[in-house]
Structures are given as structure tokens and as C-alpha cells.
Backbone as ProteinMPNN parsed JSONL, in Angstrom:
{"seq_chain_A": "XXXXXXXXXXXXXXXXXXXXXXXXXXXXXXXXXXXXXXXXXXXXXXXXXXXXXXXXXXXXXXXXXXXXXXXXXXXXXXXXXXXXXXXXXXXXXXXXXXXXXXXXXXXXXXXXXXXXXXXXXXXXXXXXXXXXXXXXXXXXXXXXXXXXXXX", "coords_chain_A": {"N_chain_A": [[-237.825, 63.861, 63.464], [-236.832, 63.573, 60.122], [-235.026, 66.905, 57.776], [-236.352, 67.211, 55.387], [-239.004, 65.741, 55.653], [-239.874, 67.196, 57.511], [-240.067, 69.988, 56.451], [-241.866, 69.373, 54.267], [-244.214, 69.336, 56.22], [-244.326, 72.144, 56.884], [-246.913, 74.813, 56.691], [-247.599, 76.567, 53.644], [-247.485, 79.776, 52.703], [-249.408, 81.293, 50.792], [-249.195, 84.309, 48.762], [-249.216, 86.945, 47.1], [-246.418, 89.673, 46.112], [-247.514, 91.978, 46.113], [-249.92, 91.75, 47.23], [-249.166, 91.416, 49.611], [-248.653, 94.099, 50.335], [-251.199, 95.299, 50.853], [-252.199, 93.549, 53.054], [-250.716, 94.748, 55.238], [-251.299, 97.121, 55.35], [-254.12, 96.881, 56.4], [-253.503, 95.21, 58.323], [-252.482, 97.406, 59.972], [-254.041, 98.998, 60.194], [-256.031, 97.714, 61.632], [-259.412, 98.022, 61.14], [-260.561, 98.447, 58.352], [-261.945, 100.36, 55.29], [-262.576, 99.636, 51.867], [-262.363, 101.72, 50.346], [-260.445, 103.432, 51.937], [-258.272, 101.657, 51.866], [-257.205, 101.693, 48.756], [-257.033, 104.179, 48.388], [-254.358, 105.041, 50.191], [-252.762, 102.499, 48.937], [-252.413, 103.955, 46.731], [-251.17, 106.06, 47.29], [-248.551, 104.703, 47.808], [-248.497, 103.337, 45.254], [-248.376, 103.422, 42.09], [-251.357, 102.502, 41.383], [-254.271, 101.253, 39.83], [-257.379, 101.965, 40.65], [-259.715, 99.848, 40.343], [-257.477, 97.797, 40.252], [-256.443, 97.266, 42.869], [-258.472, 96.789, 44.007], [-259.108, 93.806, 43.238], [-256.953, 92.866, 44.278], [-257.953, 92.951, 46.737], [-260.153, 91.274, 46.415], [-258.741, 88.628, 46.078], [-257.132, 88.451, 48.184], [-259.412, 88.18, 50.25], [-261.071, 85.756, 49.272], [-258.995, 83.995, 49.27], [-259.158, 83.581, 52.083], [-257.517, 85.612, 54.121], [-258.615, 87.848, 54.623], [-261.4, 89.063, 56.116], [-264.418, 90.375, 55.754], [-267.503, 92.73, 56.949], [-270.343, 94.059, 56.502], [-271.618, 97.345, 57.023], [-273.431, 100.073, 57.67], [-273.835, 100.196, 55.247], [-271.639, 99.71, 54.096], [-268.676, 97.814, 53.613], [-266.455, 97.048, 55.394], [-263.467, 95.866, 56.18], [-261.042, 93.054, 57.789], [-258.02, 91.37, 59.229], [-258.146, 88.551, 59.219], [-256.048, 86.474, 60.068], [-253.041, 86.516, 61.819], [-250.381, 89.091, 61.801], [-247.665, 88.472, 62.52], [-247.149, 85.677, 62.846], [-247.716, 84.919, 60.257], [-246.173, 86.335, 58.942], [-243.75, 85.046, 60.127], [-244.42, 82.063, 59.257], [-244.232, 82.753, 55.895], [-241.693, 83.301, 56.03], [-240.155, 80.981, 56.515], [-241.467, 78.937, 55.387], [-240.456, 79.787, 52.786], [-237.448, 79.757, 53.319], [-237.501, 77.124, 53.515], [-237.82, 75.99, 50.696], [-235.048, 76.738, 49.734], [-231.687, 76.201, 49.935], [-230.622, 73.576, 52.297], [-228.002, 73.545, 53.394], [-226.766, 76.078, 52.808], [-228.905, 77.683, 53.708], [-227.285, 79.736, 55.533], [-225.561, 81.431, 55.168], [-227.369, 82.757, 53.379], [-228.834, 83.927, 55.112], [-227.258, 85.599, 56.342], [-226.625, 87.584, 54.673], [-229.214, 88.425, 53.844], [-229.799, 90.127, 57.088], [-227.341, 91.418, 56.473], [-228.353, 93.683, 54.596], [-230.588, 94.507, 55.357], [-232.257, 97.135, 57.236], [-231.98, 97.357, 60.679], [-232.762, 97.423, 63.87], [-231.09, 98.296, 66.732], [-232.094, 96.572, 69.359], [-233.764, 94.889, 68.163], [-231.327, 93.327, 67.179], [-229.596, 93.263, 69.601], [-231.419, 91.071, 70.176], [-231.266, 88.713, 68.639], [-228.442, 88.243, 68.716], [-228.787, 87.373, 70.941], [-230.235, 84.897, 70.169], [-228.749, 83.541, 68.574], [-226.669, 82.732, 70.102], [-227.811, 81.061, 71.795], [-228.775, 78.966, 70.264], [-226.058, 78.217, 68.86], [-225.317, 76.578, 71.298], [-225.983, 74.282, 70.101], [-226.044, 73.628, 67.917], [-224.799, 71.825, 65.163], [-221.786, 70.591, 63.257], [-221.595, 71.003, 60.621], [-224.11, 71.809, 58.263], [-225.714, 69.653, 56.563], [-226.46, 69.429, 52.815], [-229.7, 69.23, 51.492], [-230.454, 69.114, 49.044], [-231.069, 67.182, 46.834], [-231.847, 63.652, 47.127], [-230.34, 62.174, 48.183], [-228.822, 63.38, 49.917], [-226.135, 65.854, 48.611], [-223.358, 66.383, 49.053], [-220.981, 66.902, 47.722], [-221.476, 68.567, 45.65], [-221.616, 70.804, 46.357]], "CA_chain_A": [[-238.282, 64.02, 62.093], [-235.8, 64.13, 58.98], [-235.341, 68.094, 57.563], [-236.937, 66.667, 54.383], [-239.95, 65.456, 56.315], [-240.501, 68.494, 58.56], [-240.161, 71.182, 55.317], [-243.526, 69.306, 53.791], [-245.334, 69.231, 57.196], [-244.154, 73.249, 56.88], [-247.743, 75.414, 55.762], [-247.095, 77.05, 52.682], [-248.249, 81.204, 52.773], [-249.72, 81.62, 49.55], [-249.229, 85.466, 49.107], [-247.748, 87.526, 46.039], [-246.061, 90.98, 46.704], [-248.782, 93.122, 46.006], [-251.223, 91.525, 48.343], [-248.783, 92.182, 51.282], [-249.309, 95.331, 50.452], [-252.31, 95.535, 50.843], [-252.087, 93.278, 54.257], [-249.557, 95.616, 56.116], [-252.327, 98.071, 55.438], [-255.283, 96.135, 57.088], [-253.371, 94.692, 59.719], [-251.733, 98.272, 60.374], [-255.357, 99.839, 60.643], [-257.273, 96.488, 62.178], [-261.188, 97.69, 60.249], [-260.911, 99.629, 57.335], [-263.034, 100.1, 54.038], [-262.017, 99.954, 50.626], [-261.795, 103.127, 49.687], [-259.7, 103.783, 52.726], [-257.177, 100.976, 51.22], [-257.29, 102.423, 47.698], [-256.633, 105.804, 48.767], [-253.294, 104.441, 51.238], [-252.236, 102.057, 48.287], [-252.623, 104.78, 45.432], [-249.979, 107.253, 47.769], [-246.939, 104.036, 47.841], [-248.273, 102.629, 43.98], [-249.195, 104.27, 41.017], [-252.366, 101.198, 41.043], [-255.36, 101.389, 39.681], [-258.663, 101.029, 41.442], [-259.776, 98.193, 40.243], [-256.577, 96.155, 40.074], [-256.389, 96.89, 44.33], [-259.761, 95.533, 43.997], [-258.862, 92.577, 42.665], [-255.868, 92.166, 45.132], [-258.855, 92.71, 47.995], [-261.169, 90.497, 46.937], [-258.156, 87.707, 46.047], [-257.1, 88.323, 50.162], [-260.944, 87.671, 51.156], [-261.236, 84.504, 48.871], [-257.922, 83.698, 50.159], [-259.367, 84.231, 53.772], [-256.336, 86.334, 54.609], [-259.214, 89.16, 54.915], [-262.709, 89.42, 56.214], [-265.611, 91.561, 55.486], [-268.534, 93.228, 57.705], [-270.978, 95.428, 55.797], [-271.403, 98.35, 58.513], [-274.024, 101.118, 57.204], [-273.622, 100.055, 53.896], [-269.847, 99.91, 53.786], [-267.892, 96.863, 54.197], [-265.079, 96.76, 56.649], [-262.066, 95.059, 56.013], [-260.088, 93.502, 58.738], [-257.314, 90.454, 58.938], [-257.904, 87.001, 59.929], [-254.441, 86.006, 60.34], [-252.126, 87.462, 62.75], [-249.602, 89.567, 60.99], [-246.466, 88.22, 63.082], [-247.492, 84.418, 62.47], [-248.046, 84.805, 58.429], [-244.359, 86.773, 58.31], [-242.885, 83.638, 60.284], [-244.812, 80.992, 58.083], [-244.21, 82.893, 54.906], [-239.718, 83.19, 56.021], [-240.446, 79.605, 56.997], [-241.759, 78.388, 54.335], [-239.322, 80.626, 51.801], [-236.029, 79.017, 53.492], [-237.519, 75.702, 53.478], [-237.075, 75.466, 49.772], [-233.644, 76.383, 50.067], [-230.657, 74.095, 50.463], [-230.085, 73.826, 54.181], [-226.506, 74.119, 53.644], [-227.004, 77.144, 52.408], [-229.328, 78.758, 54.597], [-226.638, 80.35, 57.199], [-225.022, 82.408, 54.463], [-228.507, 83.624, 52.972], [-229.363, 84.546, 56.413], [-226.11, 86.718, 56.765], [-226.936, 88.452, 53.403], [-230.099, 89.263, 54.497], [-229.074, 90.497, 58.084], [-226.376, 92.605, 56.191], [-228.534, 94.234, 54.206], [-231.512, 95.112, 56.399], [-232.582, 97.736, 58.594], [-232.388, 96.393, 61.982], [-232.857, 98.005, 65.343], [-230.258, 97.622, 68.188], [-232.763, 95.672, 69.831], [-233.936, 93.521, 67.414], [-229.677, 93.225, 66.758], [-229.38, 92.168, 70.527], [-232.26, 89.611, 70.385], [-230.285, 87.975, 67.442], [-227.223, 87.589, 69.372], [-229.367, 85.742, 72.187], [-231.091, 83.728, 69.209], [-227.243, 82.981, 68.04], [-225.98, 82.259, 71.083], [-228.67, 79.706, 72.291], [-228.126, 77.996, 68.969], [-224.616, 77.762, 68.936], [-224.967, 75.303, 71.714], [-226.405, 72.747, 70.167], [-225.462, 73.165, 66.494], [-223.949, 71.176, 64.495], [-220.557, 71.695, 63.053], [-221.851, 71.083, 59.302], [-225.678, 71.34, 58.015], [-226.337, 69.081, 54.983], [-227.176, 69.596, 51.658], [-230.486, 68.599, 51.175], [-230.902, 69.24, 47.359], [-230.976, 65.728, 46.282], [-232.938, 62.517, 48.456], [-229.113, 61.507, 49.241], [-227.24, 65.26, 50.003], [-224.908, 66.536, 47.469], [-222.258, 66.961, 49.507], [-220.13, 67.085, 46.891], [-221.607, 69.839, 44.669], [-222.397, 72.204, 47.142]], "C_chain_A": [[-237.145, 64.602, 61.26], [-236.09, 65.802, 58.679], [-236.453, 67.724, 56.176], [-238.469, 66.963, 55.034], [-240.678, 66.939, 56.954], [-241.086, 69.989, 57.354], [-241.776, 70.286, 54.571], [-244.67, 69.14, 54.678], [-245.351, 71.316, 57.318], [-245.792, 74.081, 55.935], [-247.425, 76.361, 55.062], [-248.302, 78.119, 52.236], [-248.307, 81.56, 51.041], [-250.132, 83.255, 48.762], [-248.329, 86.577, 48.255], [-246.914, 89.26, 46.804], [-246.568, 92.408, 47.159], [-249.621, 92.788, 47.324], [-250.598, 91.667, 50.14], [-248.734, 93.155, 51.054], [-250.162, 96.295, 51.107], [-252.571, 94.705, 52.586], [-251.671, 93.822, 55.316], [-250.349, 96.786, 56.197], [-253.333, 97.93, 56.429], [-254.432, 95.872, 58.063], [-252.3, 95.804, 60.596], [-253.127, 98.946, 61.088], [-256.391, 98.911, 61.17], [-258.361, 96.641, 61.107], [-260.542, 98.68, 59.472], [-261.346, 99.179, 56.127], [-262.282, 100.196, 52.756], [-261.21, 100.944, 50.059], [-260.807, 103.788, 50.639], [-258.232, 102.958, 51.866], [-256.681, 101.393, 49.754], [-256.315, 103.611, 47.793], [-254.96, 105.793, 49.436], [-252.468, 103.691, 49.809], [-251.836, 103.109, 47.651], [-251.218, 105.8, 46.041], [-248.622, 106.447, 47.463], [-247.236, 103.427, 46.026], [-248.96, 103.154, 42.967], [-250.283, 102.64, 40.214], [-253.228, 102.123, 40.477], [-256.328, 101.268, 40.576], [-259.143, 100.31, 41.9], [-258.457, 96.687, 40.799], [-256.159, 96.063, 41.813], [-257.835, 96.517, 44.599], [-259.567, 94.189, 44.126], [-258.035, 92.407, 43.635], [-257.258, 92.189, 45.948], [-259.554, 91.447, 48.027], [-260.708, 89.054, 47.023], [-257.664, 87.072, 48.06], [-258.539, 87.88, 50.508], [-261.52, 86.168, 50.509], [-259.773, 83.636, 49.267], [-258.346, 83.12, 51.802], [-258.165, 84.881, 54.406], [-257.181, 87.334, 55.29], [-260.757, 88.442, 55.304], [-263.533, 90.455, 55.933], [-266.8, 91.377, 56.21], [-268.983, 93.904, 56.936], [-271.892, 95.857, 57.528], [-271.806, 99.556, 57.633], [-273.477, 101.383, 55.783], [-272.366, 99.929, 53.333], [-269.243, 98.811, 53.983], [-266.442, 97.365, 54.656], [-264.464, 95.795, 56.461], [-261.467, 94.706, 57.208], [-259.518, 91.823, 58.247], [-258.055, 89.104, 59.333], [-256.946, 85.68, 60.373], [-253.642, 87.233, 60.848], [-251.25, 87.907, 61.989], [-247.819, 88.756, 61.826], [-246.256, 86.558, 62.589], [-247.24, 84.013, 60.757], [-246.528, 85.081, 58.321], [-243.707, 85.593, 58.733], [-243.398, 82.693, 59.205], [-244.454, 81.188, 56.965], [-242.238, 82.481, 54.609], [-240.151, 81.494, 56.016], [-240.331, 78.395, 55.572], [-240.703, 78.749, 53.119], [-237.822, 79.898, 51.922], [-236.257, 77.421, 53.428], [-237.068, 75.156, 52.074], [-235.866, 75.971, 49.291], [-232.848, 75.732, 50.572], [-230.283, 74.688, 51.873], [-228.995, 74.239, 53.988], [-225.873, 75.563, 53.223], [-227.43, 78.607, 52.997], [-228.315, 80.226, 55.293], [-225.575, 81.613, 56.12], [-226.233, 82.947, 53.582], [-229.055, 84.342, 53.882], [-227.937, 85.619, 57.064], [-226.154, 88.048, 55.82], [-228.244, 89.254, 53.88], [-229.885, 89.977, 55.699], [-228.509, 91.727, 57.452], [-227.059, 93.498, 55.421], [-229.816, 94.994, 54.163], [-230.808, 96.148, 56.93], [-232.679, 97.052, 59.861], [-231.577, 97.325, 63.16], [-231.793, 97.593, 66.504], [-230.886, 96.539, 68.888], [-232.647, 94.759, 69.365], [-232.021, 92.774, 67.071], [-228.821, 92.298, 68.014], [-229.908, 90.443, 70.488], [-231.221, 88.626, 69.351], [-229.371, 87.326, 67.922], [-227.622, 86.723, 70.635], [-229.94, 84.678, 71.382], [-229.781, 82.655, 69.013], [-226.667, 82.136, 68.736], [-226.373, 80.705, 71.766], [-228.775, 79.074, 71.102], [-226.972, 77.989, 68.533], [-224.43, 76.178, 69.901], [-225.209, 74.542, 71.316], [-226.538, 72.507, 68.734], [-224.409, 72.209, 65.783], [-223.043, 71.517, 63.928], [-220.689, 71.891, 61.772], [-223.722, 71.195, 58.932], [-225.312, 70.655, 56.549], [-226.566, 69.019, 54.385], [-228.705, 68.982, 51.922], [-231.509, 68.725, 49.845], [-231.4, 67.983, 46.446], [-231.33, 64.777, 47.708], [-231.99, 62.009, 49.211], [-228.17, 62.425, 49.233], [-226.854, 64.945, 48.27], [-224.019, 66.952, 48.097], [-220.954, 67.676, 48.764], [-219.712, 68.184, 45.795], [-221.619, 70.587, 45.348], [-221.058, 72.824, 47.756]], "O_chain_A": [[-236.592, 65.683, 61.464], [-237.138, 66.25, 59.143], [-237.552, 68.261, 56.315], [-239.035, 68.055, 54.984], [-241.78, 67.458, 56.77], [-242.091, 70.696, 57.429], [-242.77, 71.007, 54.5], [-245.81, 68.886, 54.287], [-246.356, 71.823, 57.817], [-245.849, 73.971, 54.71], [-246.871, 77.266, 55.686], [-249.404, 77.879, 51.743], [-247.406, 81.98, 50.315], [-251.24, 83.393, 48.242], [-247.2, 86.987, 48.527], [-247.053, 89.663, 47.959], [-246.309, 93.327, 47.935], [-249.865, 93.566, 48.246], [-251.124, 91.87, 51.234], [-248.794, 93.616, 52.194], [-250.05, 97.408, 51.621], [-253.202, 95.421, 53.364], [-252.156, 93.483, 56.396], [-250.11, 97.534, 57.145], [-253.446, 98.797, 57.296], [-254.75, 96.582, 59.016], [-251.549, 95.461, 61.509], [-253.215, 99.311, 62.26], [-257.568, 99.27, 61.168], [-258.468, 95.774, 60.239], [-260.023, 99.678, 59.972], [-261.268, 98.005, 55.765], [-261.301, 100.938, 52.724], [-260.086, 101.061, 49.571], [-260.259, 104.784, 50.166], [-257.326, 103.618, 51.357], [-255.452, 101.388, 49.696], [-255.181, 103.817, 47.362], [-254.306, 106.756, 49.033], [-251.447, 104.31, 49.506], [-250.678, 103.397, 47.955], [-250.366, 106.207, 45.25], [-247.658, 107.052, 46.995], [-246.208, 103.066, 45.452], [-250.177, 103.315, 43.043], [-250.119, 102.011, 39.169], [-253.142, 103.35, 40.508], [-256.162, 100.377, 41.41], [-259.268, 99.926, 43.063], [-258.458, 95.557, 41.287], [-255.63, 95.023, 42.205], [-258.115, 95.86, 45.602], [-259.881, 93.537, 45.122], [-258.429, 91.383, 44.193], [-257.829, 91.12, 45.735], [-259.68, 90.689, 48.988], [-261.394, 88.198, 47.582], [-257.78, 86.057, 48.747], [-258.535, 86.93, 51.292], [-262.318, 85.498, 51.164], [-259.894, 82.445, 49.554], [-257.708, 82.286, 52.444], [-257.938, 84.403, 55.517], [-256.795, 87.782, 56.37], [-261.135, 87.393, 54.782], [-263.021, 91.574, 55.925], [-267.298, 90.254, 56.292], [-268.15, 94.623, 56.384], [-272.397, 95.262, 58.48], [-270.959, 100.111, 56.933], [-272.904, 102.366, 55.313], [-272.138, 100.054, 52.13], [-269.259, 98.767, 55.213], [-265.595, 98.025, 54.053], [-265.014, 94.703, 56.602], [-261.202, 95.654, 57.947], [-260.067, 91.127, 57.392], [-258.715, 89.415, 60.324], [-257.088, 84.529, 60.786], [-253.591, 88.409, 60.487], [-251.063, 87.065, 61.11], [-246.883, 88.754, 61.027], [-245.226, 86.254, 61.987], [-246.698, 83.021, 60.27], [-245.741, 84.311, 57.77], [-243.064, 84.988, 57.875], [-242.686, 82.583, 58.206], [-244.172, 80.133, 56.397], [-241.657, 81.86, 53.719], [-240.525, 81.131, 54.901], [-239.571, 77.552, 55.097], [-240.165, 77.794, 52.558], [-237.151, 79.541, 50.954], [-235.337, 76.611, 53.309], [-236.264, 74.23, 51.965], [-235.604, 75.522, 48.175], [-232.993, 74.865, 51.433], [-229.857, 75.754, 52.319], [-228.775, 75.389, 54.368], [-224.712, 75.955, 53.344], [-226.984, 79.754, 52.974], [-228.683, 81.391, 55.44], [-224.981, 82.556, 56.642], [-225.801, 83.871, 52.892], [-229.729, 85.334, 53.603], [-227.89, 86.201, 58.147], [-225.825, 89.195, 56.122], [-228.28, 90.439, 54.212], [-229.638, 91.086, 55.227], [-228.939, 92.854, 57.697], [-226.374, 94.52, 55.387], [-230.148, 95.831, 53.324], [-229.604, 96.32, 57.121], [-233.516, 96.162, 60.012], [-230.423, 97.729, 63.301], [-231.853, 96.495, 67.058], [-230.21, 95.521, 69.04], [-231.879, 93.84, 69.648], [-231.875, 91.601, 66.729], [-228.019, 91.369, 67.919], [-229.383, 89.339, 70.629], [-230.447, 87.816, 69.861], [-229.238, 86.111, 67.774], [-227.049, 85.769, 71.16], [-230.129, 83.577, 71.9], [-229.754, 81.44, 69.205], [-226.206, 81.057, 68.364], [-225.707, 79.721, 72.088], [-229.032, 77.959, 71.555], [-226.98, 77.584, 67.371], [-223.831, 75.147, 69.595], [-224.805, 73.546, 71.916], [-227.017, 71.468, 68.279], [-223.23, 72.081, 66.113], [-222.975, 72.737, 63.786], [-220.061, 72.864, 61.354], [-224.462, 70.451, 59.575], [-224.697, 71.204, 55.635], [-227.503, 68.232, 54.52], [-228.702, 68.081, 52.76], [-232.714, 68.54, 49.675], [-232.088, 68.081, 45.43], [-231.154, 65.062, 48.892], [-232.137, 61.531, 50.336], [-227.041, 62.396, 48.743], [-227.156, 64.225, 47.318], [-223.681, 68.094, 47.788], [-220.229, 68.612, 49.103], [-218.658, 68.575, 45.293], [-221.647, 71.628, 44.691], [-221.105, 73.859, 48.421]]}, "name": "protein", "num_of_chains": 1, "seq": "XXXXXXXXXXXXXXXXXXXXXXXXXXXXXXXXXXXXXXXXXXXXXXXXXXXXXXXXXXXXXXXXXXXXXXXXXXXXXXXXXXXXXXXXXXXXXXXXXXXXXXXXXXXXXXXXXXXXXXXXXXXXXXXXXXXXXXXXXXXXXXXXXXXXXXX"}
């Protein structure tokens, strides 16, 4: 499958900045209630109430979130794996970027992260096992026939 091809079979995480917010919350604490999220938001964002309302109930019409009412309280918890959504969302994010591009947006980022020795090794085994079998150029794919030329 062309890169073209594969980037619109790619599902596209529909998810503004705020509402991961508010996700990294829930899928930090598995069940929790509103006013628990409120209270947690309100310490990292000078929000309102309401307007982390409104992100909640956009995540649960979303289905990002579920709700249980539990002695009168609804319970919040995820319905999407938090590890899965962060890949789909990078995924999706570099897809509409120009391939040829990628490998120096992905050095920028890299350089200007936090990142764990660990996670710093894994990288260099990610690197390594894709070195073999890279190519020596990636392709524009800005235009239906490259741009080699502009790019």
C-alpha cells in the first residue's frame, strides 16, 4: 500500500487540548466523578466549572468517556486505552506531514523532550531495527506526484 493510501486508512483522534486534559485525569484515576475532575482540573487551569463540564460531557458524546450513576453520582471512566489514543493521535498528526520531512520533526521533538534513559535506549533499538531496512531518501508526498524539487 502507497504512503498516500495507508495515511487515509490512518483513524483520525478527534481530541482538542483541553479534553486531554481532562483524559490524563480519568485514565490516571480509572472511575472518578465530576467533581473529583473539576477539583484536579481547577489546581493545573484557572477553568471554570461549567466550561470542564462541557469538555466532560463533549468526551462522553465523543465516547472517549463513559458514565455509571453509582448512589446518585456518576462515575467517569475511559473507554479507550490511553497508550493506543497517544499512538493514533502521533499517528495521525505526522500523517499530515510531508514524509520527507518527518525524520527532522521527529529529531526536534526528541531534542526537546523529557525522556528517560530507558525510554532513550528503547529508541536506539527502534533506530537501529529501522535503519536496516530504510531507505536512503523518503519522498515528498505534498503533491499526488512528490515535489521533489521544492522540498
Amino acid at each position: 500500500m502507497d504512503t498516500v493510501a495507508a495515511k487515509k486508512e490512518q483513524k483520525k483522534v478527534e481530541i482538542s487540548s483541553a479534553e486531554w486534559q481532562i483524559m490524563r485525569i480519568v485514565w490516571t484515576l480509572k472511575h472518578v466523578t465530576s467533581t473529583e475532575i473539576i477539583n484536579l482540573m481547577q489546581q493545573k487551569q484557572d477553568w471554570s466549572d461549567s466550561t470542564i463540564k462541557t469538555l466532560i460531557t463533549r468526551l462522553t458524546k465523543k465516547e472517549f468517556l463513559s458514565r455509571k450513576k453509582v448512589n446518585g453520582r456518576y462515575i467517569y471512566s475511559t473507554t479507550v486505552s490511553e497508550q493506543e489514543t497517544m499512538d493514533e493521535y502521533a499517528n495521525s498528526l505526522f500523517n499530515d506531514f510531508c514524509a520527507h520531512k518527518t525524520g527532522s520533526v521527529l529529531n526536534e521533538l526528541i531534542d526537546s523532550l523529557d525522556i528517560s534513559k530507558n525510554d532513550i535506549e528503547s529508541l536506539q533499538k527502534t533506530l537501529d531495527n529501522k535503519l536496516k531496512t530504510a531507505p536512503e531518501k523518503v519522498n515528498c508526498d505534498c503533491l499526488p506526484d512528490g515535489c521533489e524539487h521544492m522540498c
